[in-house]
N, C-alpha and C positions, 0 to 999 in steps of 0.2 A: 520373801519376794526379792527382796535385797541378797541375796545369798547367789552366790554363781552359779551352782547346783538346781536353781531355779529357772525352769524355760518360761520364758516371759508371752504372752499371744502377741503376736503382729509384729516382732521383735527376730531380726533376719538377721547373723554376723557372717562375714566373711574375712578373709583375709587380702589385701593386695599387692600389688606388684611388688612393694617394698617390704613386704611383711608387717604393715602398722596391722592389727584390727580394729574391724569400722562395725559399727553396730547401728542400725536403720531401721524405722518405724514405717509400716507397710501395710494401709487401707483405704478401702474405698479406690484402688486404683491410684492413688498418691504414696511417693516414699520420700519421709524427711528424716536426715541422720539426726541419732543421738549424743549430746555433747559426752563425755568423760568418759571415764571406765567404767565396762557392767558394772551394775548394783553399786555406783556411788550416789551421794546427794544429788550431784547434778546430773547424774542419768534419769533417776528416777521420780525426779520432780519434772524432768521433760517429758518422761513414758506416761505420768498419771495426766500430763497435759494436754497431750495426745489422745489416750484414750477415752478423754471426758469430750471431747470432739463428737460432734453428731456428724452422720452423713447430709451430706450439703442437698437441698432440694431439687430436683431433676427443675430444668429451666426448660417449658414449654415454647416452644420457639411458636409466632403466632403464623397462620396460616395466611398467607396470601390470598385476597377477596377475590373472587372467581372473574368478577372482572376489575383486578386492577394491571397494572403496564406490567405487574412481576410475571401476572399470568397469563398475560397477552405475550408476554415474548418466549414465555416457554412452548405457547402454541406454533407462535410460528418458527422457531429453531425446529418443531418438528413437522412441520407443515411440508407438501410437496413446492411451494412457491421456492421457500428456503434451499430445499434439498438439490434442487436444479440448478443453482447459481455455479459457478466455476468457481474451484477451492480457493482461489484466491477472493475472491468477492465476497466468498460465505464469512472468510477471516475477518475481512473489512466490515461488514454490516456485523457482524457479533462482537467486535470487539466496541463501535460507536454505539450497539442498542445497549448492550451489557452496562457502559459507563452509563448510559442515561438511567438505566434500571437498577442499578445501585443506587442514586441520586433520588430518584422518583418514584421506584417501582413500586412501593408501598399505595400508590394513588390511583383511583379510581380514572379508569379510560372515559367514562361518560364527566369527568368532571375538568377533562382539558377544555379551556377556552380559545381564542385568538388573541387573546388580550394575555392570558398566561403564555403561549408560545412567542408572543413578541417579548415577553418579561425576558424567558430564556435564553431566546435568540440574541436580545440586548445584550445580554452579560458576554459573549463573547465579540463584544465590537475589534477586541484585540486580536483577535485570531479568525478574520473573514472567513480565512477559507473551510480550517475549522466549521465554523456556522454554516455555511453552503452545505460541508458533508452530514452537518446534524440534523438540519431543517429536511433533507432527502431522505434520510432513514426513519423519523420521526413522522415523516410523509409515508414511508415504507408502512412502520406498525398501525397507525392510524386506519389508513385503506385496509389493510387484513383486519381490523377491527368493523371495519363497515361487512366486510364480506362475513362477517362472523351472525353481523346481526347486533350487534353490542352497541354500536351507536348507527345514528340516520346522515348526520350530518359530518364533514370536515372541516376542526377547526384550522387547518393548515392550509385550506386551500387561496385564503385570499392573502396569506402572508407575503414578505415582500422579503428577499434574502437579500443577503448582501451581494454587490455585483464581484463576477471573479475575475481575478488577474488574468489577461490572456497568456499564458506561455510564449514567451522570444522564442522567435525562429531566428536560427544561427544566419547571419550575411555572409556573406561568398569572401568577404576579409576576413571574418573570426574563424570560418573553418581554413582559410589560408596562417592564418597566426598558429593555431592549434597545431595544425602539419608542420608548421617548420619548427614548432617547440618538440614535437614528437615524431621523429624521423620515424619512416617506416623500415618496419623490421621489431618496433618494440610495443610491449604488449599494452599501453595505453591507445598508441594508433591502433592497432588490432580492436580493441574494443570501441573507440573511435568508430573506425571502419565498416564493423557489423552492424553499430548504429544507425547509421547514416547511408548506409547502401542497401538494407536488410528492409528499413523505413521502419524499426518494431519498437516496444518497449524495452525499457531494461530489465523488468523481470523476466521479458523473454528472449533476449540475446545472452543473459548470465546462463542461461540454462541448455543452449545449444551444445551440440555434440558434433564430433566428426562423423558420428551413423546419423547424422541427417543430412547430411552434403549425400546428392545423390545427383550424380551427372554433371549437369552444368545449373546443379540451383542448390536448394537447401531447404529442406521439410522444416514450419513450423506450425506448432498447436499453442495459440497465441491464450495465455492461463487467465486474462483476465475474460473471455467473450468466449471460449472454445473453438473459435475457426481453426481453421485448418488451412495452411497457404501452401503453395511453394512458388518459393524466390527466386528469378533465375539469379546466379553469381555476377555482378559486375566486375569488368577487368579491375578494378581497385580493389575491390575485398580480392579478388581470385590471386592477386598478386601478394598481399598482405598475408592469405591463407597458406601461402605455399611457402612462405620463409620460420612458420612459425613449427615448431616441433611439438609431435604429439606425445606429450609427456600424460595427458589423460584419457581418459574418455570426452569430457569437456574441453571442449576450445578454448575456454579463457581460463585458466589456474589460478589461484594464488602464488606467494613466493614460496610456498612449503609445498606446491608442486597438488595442490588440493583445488576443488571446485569453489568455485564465491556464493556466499549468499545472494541476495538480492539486496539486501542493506550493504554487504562486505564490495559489492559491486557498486552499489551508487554510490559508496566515497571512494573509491578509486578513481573512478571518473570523474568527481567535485574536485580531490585533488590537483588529479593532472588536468584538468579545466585550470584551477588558480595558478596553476604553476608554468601554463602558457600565459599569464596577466591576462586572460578574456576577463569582462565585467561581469559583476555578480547575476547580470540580467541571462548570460548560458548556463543553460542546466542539459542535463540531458535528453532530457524530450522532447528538450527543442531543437536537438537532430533527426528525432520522428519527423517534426515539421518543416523541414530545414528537406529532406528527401521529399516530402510531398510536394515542397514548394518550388524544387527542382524538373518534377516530374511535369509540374502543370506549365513550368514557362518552357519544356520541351514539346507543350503540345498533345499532351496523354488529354485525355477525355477524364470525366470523374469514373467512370466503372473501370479504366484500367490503373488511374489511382487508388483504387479501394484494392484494386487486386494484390496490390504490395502490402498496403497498410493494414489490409482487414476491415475496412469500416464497413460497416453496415450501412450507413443511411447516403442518401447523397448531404445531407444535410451535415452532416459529421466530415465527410470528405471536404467539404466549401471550406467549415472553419481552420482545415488543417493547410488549406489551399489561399488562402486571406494574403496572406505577403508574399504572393508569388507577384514576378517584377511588372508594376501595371504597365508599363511605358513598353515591357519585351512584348504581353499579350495583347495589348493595341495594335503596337504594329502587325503584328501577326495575323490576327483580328480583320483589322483593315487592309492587308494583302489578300486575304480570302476573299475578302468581299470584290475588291480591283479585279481579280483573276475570274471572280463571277460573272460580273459583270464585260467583263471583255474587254477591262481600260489598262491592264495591267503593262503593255506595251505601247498605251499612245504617249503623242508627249502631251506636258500640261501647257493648258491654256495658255498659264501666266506663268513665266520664268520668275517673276520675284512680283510681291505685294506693290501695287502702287503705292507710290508716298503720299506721304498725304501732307495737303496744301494750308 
């Protein structure tokens, strides 16, 4: 056995790139090198060590209980409820159910409580908004667990979330700072620009193309809801559009002359935000709301605000519509009514308040 002239079983040599020979022990799908040279003591007291080795026991991986949250969520990743959502949504809910079903998914769906959900829910007091997204998709599985038949009841419905930050709408001084830290012609106003005149997301102005400028507008398929808009151009993006070179297919490049992410696009944007000095309270979205909130002190009605933004509900539209200037729509407001009423041309009564005595 010790003799060179010996082929040893499970025993591989080759030679490598330097010409050492290496000699390796190969079973069971495992390969561990041999110390010394063929057929010395220390080969061979490693080979006999090796092959007193038993194959290791297959590790029965335990099955998932037909109704626990492992198997609830593999029903609904394949459910039509799931399959209809916009790719970007589908991302979102499978990546927040996935972390909870790592965490939990070994647990039976009939054995969540409201007293367990508040347990959970507590642990992230650090991270609110976190909780807000967790407590909706765990409201998500839950419900497809009712429609399943699985349980009769919702432990999630009487829960109480944490309340969410409302997103800043940018003031007519912060998008004045903004413009004069980034002259137009350069590619942070440009993106700027499509934000805030476009009224969209940043995942869907990073993704814009010059084959959606069509006329005097600009086709979008808004990824997180699937509408479908078109925008007419404002003279300010139309002016920002025309000085910019079409080095892509994409409107806004990177510096390597490539398309942005949607991640590689909202720190660009965070960026040149700090690097105008605006406070940490502007983000980007909140020149979504910052156009809706423009649209409304111009006098647009809520349906041709949703026409820009996409929202669906009136109710969606209102919240994006909140800091539009109350003192401009009063008066505007109260001119409508004067003009109704037919006093919009008298004079008043009383030139100034009496004093009072």
């Amino acid at each position: 056995m010790g003799r060179r002239g010996v082929r040893l079983a499970y025993v591989h040599t080759f030679q490598d790139r330097t010409g050492r020979v290496r000699h390796y022990f190969r079973r069971y799908g495992k390969r561990t090198a041999l110390p010394g040279a063929y057929g010395s003591r220390e080969f061979l007291d490693a080979y006999a060590a090796l092959l007193g080795e038993k194959q290791p026991e297959p590790v029965e991986r335990a099955k998932p209980d037909d109704r626990s949250f492992h198997a609830l969520a593999a029903r609904y990743f394949g459910s039509p409820q799931f399959h209809q959502l916009s790719a970007g949504s589908r991302t979102n809910y499978r990546r927040v159910i996935e972390g909870f079903v790592a965490a939990h998914g070994a647990r039976r769906v009939d054995d969540l409580t409201r007293e367990r959900v508040d347990v959970l829910l507590g642990r992230m007091a650090d991270r609110p908004g976190a909780g807000i997204i967790f407590l909706k998709r765990l409201r998500t599985l839950v419900r497809y667990a009712m429609a399943l038949g699985w349980i009769s009841t919702d432990p999630t419905a009487a829960v109480q979330s944490y309340r969410s930050t409302e997103i800043h709408t940018w003031t007519e001084a912060e998008i004045a700072a903004f413009e004069a830290r980034w002259p137009s012609g350069t590619k942070q106003r440009l993106a700027f620009a499509l934000l805030l005149y476009t009224g969209q997301r940043g995942s869907d102005v990073h993704r814009m193309t010059w084959a959606d400028i069509a006329g005097e507008g600009i086709h979008v398929a808004q990824q997180k809801t699937g509408e479908r808009l078109y925008v007419p151009l404002h003279p300010a993006l139309r002016g920002e559009l025309a000085q910019t070179r079409r080095e892509h297919i994409a409107i806004l490049t990177t510096a390597f002359g490539q398309p942005f992410t949607v991640k590689g696009f909202g720190q660009m944007v965070s960026s040149a935000i700090r690097a105008a000095g605006l406070p940490t309270r502007c983000k980007a979205h909140g020149l979504r709301k910052a156009a809706a909130r423009r649209l409304a002190e111009a006098g647009c009605t809520a349906k041709q605000i949703a026409a820009i933004t996409g929202h669906r509900t009136l109710a969606e539209t209102e919240r994006y519509t909140r800091a539009a200037d109350q003192r401009q729509l009063a008066e505007q407001a109260m001119a409508k009514q004067a003009v109704n009423e037919g006093l919009a041309n008298r004079p008043a009564k009383f030139a100034t308040l009496p004093e009072k005595k």
